[in-house]
C-alpha positions as CSV (number, residue, x, y, z in Angstrom):
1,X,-60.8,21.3,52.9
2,X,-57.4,20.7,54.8
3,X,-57.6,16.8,53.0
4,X,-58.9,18.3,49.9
5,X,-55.9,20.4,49.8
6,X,-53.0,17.9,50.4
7,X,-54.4,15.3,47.8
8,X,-54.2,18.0,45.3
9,X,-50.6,19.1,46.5
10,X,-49.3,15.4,46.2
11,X,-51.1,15.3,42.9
12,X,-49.5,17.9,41.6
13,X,-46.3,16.6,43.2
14,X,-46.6,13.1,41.4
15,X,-47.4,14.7,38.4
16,X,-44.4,16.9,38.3
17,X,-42.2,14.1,38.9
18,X,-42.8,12.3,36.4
19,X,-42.5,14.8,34.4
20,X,-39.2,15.3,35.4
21,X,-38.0,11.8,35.0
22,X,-39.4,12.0,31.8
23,X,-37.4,14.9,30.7
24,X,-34.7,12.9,32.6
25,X,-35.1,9.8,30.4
26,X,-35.4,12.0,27.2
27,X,-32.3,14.2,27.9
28,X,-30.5,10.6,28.5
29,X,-32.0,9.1,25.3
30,X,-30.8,11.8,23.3
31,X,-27.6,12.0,25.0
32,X,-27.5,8.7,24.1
33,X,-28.0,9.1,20.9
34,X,-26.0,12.2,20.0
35,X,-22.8,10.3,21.2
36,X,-23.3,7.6,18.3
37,X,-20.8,8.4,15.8
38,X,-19.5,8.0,12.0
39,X,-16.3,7.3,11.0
40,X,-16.0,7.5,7.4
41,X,-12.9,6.1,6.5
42,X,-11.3,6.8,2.7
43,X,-9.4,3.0,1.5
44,X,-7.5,3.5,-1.8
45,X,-7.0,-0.7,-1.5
46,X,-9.9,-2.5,-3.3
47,X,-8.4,-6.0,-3.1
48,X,-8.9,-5.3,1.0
49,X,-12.2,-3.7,1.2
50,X,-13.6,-6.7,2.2
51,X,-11.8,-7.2,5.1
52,X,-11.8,-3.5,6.4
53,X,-15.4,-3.9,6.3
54,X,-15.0,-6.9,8.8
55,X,-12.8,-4.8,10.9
56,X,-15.1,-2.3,10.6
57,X,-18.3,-4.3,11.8
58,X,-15.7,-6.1,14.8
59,X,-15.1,-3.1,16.3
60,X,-18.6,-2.1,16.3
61,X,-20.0,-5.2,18.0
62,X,-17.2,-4.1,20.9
63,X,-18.0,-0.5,20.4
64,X,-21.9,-0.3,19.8
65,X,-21.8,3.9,19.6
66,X,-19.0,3.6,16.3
67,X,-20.1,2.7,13.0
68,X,-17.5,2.6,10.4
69,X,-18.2,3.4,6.9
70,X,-15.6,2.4,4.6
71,X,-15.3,4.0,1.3
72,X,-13.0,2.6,-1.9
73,X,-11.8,3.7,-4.9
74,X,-8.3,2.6,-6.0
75,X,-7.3,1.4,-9.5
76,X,-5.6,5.0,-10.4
77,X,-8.9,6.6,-9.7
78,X,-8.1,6.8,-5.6
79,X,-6.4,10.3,-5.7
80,X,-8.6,12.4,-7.8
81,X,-11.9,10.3,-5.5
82,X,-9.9,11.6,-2.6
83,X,-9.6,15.2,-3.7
84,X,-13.7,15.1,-4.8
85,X,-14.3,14.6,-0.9
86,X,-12.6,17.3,0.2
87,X,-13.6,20.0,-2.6
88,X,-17.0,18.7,-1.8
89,X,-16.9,19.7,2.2
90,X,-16.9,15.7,2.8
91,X,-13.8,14.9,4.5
92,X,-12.8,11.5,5.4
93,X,-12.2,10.8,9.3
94,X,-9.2,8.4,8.5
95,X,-7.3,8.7,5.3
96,X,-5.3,6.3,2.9
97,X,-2.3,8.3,1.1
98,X,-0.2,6.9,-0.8
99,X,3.3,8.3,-0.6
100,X,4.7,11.7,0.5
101,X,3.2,14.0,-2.4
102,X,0.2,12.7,-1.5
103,X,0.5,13.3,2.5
104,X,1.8,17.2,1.6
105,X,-1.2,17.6,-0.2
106,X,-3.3,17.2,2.6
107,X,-0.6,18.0,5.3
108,X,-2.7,21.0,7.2
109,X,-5.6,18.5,7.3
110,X,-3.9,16.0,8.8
111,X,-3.3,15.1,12.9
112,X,0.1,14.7,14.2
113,X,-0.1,10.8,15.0
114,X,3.6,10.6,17.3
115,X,1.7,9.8,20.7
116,X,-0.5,7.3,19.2
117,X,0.0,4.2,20.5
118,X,0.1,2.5,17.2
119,X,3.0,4.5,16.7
120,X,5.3,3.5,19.2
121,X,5.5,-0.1,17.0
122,X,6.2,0.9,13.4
123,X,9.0,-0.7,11.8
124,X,11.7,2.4,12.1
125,X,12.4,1.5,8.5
126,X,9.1,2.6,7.8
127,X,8.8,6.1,10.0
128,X,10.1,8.8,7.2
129,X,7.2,7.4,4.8
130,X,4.9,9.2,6.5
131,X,6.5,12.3,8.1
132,X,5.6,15.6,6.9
133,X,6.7,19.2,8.1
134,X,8.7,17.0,11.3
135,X,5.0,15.2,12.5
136,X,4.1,12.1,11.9
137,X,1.2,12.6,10.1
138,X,1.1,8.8,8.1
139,X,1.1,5.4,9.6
140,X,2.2,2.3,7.5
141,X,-0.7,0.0,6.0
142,X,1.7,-2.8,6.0
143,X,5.6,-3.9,4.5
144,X,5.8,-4.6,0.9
145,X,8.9,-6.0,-1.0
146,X,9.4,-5.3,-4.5
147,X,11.3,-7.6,-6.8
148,X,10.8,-10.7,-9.3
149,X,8.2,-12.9,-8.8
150,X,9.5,-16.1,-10.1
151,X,7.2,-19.2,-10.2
152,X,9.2,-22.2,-8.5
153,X,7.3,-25.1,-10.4
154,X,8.7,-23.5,-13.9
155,X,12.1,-22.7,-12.6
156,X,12.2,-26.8,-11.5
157,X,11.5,-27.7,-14.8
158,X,14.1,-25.8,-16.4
159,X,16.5,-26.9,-13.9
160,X,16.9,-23.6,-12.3
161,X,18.2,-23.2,-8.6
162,X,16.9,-20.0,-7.9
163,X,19.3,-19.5,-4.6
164,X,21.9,-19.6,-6.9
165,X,21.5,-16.8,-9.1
166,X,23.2,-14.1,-6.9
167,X,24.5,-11.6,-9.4
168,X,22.9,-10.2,-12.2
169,X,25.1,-12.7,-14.6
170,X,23.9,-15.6,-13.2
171,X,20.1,-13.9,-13.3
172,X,20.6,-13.3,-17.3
173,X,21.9,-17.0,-18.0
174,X,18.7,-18.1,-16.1
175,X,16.8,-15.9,-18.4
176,X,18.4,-17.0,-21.6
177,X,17.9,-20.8,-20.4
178,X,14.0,-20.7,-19.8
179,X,13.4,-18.6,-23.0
180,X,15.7,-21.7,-24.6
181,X,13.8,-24.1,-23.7
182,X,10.0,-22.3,-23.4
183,X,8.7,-25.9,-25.2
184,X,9.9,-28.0,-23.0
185,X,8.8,-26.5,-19.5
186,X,5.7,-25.4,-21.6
187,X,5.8,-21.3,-21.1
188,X,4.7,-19.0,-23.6
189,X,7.6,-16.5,-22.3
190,X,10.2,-15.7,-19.6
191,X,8.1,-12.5,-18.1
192,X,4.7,-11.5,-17.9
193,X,5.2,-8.4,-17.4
194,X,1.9,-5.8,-17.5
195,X,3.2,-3.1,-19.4
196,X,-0.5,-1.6,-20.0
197,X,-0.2,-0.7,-16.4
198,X,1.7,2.7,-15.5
199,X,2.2,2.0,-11.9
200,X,3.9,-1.7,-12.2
201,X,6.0,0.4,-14.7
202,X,6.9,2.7,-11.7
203,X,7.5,0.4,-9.4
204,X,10.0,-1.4,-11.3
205,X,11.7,1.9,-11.7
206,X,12.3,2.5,-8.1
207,X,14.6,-0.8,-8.4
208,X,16.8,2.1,-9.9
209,X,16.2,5.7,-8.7
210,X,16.0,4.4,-4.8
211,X,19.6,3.7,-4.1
212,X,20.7,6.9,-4.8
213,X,18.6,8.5,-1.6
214,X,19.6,5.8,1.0
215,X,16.1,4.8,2.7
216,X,15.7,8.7,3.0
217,X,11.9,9.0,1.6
218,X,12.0,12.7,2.5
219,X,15.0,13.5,0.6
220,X,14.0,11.5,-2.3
221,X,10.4,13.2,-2.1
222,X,12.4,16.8,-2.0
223,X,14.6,15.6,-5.0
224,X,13.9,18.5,-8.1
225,X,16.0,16.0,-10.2
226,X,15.1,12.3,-11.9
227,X,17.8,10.1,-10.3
228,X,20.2,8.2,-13.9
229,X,22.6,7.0,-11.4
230,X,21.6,3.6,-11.9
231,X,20.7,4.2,-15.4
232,X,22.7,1.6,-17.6
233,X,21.4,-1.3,-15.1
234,X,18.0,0.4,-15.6
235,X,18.2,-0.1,-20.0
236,X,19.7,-3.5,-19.4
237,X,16.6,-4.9,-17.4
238,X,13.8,-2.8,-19.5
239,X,15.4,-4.3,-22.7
240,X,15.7,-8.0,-21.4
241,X,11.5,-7.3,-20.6
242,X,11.4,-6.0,-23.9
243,X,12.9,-9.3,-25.2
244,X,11.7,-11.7,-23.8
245,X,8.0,-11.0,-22.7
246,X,4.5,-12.2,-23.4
247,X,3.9,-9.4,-26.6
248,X,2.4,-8.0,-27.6
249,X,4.0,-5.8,-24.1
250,X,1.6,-3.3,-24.0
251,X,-1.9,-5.1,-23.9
252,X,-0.4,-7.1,-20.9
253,X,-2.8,-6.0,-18.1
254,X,-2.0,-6.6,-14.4
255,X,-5.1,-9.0,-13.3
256,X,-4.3,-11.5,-16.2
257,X,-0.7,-11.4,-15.9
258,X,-1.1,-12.2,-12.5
259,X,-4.2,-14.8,-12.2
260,X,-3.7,-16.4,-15.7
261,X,-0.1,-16.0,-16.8
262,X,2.2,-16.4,-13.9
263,X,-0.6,-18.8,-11.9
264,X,-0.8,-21.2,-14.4
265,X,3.0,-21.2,-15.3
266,X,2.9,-19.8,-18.7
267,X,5.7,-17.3,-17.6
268,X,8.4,-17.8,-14.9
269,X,8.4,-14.4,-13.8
270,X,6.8,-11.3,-13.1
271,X,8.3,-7.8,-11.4
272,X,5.5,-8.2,-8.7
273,X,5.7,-8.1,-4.8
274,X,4.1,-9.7,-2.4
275,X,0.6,-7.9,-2.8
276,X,0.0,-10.4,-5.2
277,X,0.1,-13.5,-2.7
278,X,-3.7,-13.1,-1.4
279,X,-4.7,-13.4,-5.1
280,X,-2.6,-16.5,-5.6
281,X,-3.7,-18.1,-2.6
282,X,-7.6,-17.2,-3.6
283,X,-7.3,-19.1,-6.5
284,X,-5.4,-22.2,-4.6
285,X,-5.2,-22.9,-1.4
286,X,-1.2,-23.4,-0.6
287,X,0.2,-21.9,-3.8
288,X,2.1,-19.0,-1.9
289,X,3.8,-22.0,0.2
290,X,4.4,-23.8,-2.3
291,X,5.0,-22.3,-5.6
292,X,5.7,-18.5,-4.9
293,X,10.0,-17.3,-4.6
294,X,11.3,-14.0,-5.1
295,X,14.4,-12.3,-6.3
296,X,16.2,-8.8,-6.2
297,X,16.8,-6.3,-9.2
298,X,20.6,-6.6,-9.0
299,X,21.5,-3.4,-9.4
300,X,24.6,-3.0,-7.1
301,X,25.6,-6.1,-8.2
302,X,28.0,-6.5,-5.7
303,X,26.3,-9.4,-3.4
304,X,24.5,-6.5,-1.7
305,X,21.4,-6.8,-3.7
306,X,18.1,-7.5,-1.9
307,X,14.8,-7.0,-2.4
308,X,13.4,-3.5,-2.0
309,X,10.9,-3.3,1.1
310,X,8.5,-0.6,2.4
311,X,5.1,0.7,2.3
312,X,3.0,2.5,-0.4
313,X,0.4,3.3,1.9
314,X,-0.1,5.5,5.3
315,X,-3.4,5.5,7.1
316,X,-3.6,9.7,8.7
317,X,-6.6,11.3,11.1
318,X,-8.3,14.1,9.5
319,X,-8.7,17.3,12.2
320,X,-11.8,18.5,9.8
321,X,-14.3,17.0,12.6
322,X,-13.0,17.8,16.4
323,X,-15.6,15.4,17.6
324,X,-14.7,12.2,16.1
325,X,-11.0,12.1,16.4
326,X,-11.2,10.6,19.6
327,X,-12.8,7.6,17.9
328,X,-10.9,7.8,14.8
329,X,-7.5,7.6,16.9
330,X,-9.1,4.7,19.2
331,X,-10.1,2.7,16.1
332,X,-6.5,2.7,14.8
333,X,-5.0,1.9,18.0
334,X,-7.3,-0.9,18.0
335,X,-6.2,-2.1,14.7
336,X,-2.8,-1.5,15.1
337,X,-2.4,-3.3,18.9
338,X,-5.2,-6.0,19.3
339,X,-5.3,-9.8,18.5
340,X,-8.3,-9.6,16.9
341,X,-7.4,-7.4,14.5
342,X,-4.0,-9.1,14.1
343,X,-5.5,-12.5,13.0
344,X,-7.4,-10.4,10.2
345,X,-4.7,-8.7,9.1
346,X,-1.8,-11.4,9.0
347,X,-4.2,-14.2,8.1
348,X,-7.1,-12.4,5.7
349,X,-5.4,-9.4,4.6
350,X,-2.3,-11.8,4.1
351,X,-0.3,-8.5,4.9
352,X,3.6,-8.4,6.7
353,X,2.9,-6.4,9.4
354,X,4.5,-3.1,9.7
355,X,4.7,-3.3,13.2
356,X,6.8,-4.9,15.8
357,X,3.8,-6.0,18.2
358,X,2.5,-8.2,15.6
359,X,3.3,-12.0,16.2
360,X,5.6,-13.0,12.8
361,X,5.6,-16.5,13.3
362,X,2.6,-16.4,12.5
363,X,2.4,-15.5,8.8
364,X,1.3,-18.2,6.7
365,X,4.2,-18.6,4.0
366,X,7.8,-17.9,4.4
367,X,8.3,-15.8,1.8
368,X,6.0,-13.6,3.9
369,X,8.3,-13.7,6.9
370,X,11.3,-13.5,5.0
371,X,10.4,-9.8,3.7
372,X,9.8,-9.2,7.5
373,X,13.7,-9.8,7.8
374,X,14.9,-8.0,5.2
375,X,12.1,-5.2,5.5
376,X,13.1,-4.7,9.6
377,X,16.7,-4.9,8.9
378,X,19.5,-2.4,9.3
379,X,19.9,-2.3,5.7
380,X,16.7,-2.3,4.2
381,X,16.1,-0.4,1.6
382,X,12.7,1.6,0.3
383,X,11.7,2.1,-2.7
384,X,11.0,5.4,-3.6
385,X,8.2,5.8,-6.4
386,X,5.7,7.1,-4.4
387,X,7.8,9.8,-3.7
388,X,7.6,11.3,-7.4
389,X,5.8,14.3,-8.1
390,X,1.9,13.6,-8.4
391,X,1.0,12.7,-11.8
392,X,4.4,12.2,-12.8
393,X,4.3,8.3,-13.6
394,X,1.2,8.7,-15.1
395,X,2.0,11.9,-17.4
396,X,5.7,11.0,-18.0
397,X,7.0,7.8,-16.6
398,X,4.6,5.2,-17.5
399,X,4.1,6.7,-21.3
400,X,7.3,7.1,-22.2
401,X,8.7,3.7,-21.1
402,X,5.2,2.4,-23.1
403,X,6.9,4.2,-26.3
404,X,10.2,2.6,-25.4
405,X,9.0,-0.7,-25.4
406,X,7.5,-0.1,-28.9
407,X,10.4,1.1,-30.0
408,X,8.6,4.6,-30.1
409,X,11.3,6.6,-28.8
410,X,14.8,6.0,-28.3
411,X,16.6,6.0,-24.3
412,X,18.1,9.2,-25.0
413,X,14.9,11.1,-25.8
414,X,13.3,8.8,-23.1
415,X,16.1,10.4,-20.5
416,X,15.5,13.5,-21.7
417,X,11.9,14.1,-22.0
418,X,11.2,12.6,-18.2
419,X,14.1,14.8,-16.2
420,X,12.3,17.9,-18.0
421,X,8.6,16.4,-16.8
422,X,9.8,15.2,-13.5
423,X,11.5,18.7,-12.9
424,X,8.7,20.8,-14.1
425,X,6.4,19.0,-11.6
426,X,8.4,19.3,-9.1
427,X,9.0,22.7,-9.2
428,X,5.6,23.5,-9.6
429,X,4.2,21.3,-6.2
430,X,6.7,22.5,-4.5
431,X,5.9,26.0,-5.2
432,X,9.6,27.1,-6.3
């Protein structure tokens, strides 16, 4: 009975162990499992989805429990995507923003970033993009210049010394001198400009209204008044594009005047940046290197002229889910501070990093490491377009340049119709 007894006790004894080391391994499993988690990160930059989506699935092969889900939509459609996820309940971990309206829009959603360690490297040039309220609430995707692309294999043709032209005399002869002999170098115009496109027609404007503010993107984005300071240089460049561009102007669209016009040298210039260089170099291997120059709006004109440089976009955290901030802040340190992620971004993404960490030297082409001079310079200078009020370039700017190209509306009206717009906006973001 005694024996009968125990074999039943260390039955029951076995039995409830493994019952608990069952629980055990269940509990574990679905800890396990519970700390998998979702980033869900918003990209306004199609042309790069790609290769976010290889930094995504890099990072995951180091970090098994983080899956990355990048989401696009750019093209002038970004903003009002952006604003969908959030009415809907769906906010992003890590946003793209593009400029200060942008950032304010979302400011009380937004993480203050200063103790990242990403953001002890950030070009100080580049800091006030992305500051709102006093926090740092916007890191830079990368360092953009802004200026006339100029296409080195037509400028040799015509003769043209491009390091010569220093003044904005000297860039107007050069003008005159390729549209004089468009035959002979075999262009079917000087520019190739895409004036179908509203936001190459605001970026081109920032050549003018940016000076004013003295790389302060804050005081520009708090500006309740369209900057004319620069305004006569402003009419003299929009009527030499007027002139002496591909026409009809306004069905000029920015994909062709990029991949057909100025890469097979039917134009010698274009008011592009170097965003365009991984679409040059996709279509020929060494054409950045070898064919791609650019030059400054000289505005000043003064010999202080230099290309504008800056960023248009600022990654920020989202504080709408506590739990994955951790993993959203990890991920963009790792982005931001690791060599893996460096060789993506300086050799896929073909960006000039907007960090100091990042090895310069090396950047494939020298124009690329050139606008890291001048962009990390004491005197570099931002453009400030992405500083207008939301839906200004679209509603005002862009349109009524379009008319002015057409000889729609005259430069007074034109003066006068977008201070009233750009002031009504203004007022009304701001709340005043």
């Amino acid at each position: 009975m005694k024996k009968r007894f125990f074999k039943i006790a260390k039955l029951t004894f076995m039995l409830s162990l493994s019952l608990i080391v069952l629980t055990c391994c269940s509990f574990s499993s679905q800890k396990e499992k519970n700390s998998k988690i979702t980033l869900n990160f918003f990209n306004q930059k199609p042309e790069i989805t790609a290769q976010y989506q290889k930094l995504a699935r890099m990072y995951h092969a180091k970090h098994p429990n983080v899956n990355i889900q990048i989401t696009t939509s750019g093209q002038g459609g970004g903003a009002a995507a952006l604003q969908a996820k959030f009415a809907s309940g769906e906010a992003p971990d890590i946003i793209m923003l593009g400029g200060l309206p942008e950032i304010d829009r979302y400011k009380d959603h937004l993480i203050n970033l200063k103790d990242l360690k990403a953001s002890k490297n950030i070009v100080p040039n580049l800091v006030s993009g992305g500051i709102s309220n006093k926090r740092m609430v916007g890191i830079p995707v990368n360092l953009e210049a802004y200026g006339w692309s100029y296409n080195k294999a037509v400028f040799a043709k015509a003769g043209i010394d491009a390091s010569k032209i220093n003044n904005y005399s000297e860039f107007l002869k050069a003008v005159e001198k390729l549209n004089s002999e468009k035959k002979k170098i075999g262009i079917d115009a000087v520019f190739g400009f895409n004036g179908a496109d509203t936001n190459s027609i605001a970026s081109v404007s920032a050549q003018f209204t940016s000076l004013p503010y003295n790389n302060n993107l804050v005081k520009a984005f708090k500006s309740k008044t369209f900057p004319w300071k620069y305004e006569r240089q402003m009419k003299n460049y929009y009527d030499l594009v007027k002139k002496y561009n591909v026409q009809p102007i306004l069905s000029v669209k920015y994909d062709p005047s990029v991949q057909d016009l100025f890469f097979n040298g039917k134009v010698a210039m274009i008011p592009q940046g170097n965003w365009i260089i991984p679409t040059l170099d996709g279509l020929e291997k060494g054409y950045v290197q070898k064919n791609l120059g650019m030059l400054p709006f000289f505005v000043k004109n003064d010999g202080t002229d230099r290309l504008l440089t800056g960023s248009s976009w600022y990654l920020g955290i989202t504080k709408d889910h506590p739990k994955r901030q951790k993993a959203a802040k990890d991920f963009i340190n790792w982005m931001y501070t690791s060599k893996e992620a460096e060789n993506v971004i300086i050799n896929e993404m073909r960006f000039v990093p907007a960090i100091k960490n990042f090895d310069v030297s090396r950047l494939p082409d020298d124009l690329s490491k050139q606008i890291y001079r001048i962009g990390t310079s004491k005197n570099a200078q931002s453009p400030v377009h992405k500083q207008y009020p939301n839906g200004f370039t679209n509603q005002a700017l862009g349109p009524y340049i379009q008319r002015y190209f057409v000889n729609g509306i005259s430069w007074k009206e034109l003066k006068k119709e977008t201070s009233a717009k750009y002031r009504q906006l203004r007022e009304i973001q701001s709340g005043e």
